[in-house]
C-alpha positions as CSV (number, residue, x, y, z in Angstrom):
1,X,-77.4,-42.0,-12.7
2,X,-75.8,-38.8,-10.7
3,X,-74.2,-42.1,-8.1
4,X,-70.7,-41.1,-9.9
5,X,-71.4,-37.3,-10.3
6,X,-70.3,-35.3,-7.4
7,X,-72.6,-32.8,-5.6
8,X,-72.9,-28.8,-6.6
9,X,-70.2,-27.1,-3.9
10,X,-71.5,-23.9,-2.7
11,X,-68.5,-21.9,-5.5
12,X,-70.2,-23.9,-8.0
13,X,-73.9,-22.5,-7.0
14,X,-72.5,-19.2,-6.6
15,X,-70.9,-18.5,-10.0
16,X,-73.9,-20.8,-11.9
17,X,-76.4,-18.1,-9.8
18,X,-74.6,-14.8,-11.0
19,X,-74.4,-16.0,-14.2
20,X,-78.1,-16.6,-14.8
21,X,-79.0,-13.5,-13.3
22,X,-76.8,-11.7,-15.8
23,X,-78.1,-13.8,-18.9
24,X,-81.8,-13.3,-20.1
25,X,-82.2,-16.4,-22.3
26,X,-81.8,-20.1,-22.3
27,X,-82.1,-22.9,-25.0
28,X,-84.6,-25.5,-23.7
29,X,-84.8,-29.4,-24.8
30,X,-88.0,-31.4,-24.3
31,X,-88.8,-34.9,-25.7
32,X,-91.0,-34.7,-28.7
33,X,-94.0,-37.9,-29.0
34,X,-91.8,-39.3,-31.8
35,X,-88.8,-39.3,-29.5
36,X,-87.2,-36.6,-31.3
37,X,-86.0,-33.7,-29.1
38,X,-87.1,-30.0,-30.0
39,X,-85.2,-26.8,-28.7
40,X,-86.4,-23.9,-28.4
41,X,-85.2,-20.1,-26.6
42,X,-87.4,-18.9,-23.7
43,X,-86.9,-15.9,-21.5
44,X,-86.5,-16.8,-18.0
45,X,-85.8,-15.6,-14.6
46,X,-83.9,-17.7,-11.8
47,X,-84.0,-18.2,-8.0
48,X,-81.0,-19.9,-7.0
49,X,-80.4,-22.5,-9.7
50,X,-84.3,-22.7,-10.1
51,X,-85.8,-21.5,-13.6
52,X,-88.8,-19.7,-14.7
53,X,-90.2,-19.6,-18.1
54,X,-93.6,-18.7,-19.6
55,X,-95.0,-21.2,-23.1
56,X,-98.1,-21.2,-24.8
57,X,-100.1,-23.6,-23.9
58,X,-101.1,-24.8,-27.3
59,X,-97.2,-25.0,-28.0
60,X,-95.3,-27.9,-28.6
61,X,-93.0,-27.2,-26.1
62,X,-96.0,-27.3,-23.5
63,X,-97.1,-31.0,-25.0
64,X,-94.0,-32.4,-25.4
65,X,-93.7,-31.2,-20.8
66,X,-96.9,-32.7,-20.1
67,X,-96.2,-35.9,-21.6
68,X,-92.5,-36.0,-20.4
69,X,-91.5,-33.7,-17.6
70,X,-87.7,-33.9,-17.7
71,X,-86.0,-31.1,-19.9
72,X,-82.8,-29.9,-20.6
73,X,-81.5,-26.2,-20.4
74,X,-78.4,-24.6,-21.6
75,X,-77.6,-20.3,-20.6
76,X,-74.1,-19.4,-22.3
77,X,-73.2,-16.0,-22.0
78,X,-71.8,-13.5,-24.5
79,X,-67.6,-13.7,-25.6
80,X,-65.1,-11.9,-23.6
81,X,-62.3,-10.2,-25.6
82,X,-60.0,-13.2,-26.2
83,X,-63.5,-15.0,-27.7
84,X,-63.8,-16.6,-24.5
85,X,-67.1,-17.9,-23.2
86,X,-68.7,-19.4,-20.1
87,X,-72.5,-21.3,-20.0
88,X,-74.4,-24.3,-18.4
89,X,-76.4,-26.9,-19.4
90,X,-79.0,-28.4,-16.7
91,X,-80.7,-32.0,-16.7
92,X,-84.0,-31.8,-14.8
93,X,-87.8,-32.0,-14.1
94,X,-90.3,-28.9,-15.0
95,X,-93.3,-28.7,-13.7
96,X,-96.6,-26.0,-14.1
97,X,-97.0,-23.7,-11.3
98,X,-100.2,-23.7,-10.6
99,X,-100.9,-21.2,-6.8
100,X,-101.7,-18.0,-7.9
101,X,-99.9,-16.1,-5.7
102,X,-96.6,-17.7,-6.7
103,X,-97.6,-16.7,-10.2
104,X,-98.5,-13.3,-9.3
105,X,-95.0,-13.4,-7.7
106,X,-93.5,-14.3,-10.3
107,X,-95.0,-12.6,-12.7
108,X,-93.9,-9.3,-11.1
109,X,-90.4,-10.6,-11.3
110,X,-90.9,-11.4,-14.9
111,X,-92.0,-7.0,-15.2
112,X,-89.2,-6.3,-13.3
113,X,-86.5,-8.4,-15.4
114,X,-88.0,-7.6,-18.7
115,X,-89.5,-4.2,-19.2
116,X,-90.0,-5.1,-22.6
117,X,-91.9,-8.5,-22.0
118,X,-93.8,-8.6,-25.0
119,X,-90.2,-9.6,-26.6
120,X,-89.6,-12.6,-24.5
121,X,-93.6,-13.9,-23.5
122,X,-95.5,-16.5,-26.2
123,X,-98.0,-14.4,-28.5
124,X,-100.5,-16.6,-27.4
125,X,-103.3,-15.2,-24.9
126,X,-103.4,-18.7,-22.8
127,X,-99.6,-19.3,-21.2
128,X,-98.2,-21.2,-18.9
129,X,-95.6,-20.4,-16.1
130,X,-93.3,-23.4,-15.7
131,X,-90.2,-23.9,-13.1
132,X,-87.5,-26.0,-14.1
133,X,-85.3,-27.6,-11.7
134,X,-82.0,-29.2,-12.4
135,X,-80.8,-32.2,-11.0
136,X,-77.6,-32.1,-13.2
137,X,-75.1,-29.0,-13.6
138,X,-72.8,-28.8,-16.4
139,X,-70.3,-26.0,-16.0
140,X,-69.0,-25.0,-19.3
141,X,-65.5,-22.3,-19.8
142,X,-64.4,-21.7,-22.8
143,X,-60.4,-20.1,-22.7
144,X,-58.5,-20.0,-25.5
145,X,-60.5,-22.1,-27.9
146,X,-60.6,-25.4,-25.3
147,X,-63.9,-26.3,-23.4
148,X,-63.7,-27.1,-19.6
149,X,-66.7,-28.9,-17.9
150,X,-66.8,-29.7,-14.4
151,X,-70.9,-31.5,-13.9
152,X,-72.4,-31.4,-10.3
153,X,-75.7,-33.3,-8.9
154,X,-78.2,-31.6,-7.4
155,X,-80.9,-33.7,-5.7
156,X,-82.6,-36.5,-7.3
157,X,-81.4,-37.6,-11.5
158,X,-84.1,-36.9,-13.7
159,X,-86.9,-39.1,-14.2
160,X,-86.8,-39.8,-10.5
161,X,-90.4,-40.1,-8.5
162,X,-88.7,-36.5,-6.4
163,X,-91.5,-33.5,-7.2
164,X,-89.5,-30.6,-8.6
165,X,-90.9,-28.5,-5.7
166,X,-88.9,-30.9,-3.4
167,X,-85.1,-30.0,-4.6
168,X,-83.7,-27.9,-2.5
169,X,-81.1,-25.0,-3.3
């Protein structure tokens, strides 16, 4: 699948990274049972090109995961002056982390980012902390009403046998 796709440069990585540590919130796309897709908005925080998100886990969002890991994931960040926009959509695999002290780690990052968590974490008492790693990277630019893609491979496509926890960045 990501055979004709060229791989992420190190620019590409660069200006993906700084613009999802300046954006708080990302649309995510999971496979529904009935093989419908469902988006939602989650909070997240990134290493690299590697996302972090809290769900309920008696969400439909969590399900739909469990059943079918691979996701999709698009950040798009506010207009500039001339109503000119930048974003990224992402093809990969989440999975749950489960060690507690990456949790706790994260978790403290999660404080950190959002002093205000209660906005952006599931009401729910039981939650799940899931990473999300892309295997596809969509560039998006938006300049003077025309879009401009430019779409990058990372590692293994999605719905490869490759654990999440493998890709490198």
């Amino acid at each position: 699948m990501t055979g004709d796709i060229p791989p992420i440069h190190d620019r590409a990585v660069e200006a993906v990274a700084a613009l999802l540590e300046r954006e708080r919130l990302m649309s995510v796309a999971t496979n529904r049972p009935d093989g419908w897709p469902q988006v939602t908005t989650v909070g997240y925080i990134a290493e690299g090109l590697r996302l972090y998100f809290v769900i309920a886990r008696k969400s439909q969002k969590f399900r739909n995961l469990q059943a079918d890991p691979r996701m999709s994931a698009a950040v798009r960040a506010g207009h500039g002056p001339a109503g000119d926009a930048v974003g990224v959509s992402f093809a990969g695999l989440a999975e749950e982390v489960v060690e507690p002290a990456a949790v706790e780690r994260l978790n403290q990052q999660v404080i950190a980012r959002f002093p205000d968590v209660h906005i952006y974490c599931p009401g729910d008492d039981s939650v799940a902390v899931m990473a999300f790693s892309p295997s596809i990277v969509t560039a998006v630019s938006v300049i003077g009403g025309r879009s401009h893609a430019e779409t990058f491979s990372i590692g293994d496509p999605p719905g490869s046998t490759r654990s999440p926890e493998t890709v490198l960045f």
